[in-house]
C-alpha positions in Angstrom: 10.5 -28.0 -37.3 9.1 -31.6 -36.5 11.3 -34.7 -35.8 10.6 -37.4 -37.9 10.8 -40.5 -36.1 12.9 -42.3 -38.7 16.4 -44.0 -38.3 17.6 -41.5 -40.0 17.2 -39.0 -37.4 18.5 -41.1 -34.7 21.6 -41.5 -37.1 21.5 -37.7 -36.9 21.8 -37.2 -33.3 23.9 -39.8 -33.0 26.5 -38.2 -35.1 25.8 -34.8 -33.9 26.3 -36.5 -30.3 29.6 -38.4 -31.5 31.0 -34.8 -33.0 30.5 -33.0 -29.3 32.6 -35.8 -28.4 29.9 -37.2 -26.1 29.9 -41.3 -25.8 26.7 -42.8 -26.6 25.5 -46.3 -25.0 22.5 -48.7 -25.5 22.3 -51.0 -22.5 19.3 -51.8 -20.5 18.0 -50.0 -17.8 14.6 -48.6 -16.3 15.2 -44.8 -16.9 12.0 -43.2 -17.6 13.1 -40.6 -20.1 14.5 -43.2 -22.0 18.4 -41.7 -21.6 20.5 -40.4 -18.8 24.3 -38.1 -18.6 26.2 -39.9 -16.2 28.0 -37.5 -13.9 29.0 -34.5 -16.4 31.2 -37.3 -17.9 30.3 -36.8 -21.4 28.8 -40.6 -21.7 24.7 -40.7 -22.6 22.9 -44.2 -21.9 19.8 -44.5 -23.6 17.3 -47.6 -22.8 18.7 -50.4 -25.4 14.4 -51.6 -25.1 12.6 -48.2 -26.1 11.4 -47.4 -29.0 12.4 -45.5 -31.6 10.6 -42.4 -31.0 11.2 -42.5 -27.4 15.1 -42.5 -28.5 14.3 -39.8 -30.4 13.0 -37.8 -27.9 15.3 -38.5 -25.5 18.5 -37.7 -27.9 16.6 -34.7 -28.9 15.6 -33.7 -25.4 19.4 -33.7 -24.3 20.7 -32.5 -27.0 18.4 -29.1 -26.2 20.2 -28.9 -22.7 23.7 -29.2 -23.9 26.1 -26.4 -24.9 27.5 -26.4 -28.0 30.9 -26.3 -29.2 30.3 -24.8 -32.8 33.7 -25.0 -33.8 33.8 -29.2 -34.2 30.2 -29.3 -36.1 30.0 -29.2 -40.2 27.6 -26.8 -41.7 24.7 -28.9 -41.7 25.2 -29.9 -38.1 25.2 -26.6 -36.9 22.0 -26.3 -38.9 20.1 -29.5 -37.6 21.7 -28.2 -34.2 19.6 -24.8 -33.9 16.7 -26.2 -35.2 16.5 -28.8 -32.9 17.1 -25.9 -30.4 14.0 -24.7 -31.1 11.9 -27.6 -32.1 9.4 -27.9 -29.0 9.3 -31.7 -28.1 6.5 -33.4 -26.7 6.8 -36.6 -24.7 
């Protein structure tokens, strides 16, 4: 599977994000990867100034690295959950 660099799926991983009951921030920053987990406290900050695929990426990237708690995910979450899983991303 192949991200598609849309708003759409940044919508996505934000809700997916939201429903692991992880806190989601845009501020400013000079992170490299474009986002950052601060301290295993369940909050994300993502670079408010990258661009959209870089978000992506990022999200995506994260996303990958976290364990899931499939009990609080939909159907179709699950779903877009293990196929980003095993979508290779490339930065």
């Amino acid at each position: 599977m192949a991200l598609t660099f849309t708003q759409h799926t940044l919508d996505k991983l934000e809700q997916l994000l939201k429903s692991l009951d992880y806190k989601l921030r845009y501020e400013k920053g000079n992170f490299k990867t474009g986002a950052c987990i601060l301290e295993d406290s369940r909050v994300i900050v993502v670079n408010k100034f990258s661009n959209l695929e870089s978000k992506i990426l990022s999200l995506a990237g994260l996303l990958q690295t976290l364990e899931m708690e499939e009990a609080v995910l939909d159907e179709k979450q699950k779903s877009f959950f293990f196929l980003l899983k095993q979508t290779k991303l490339e930065f």
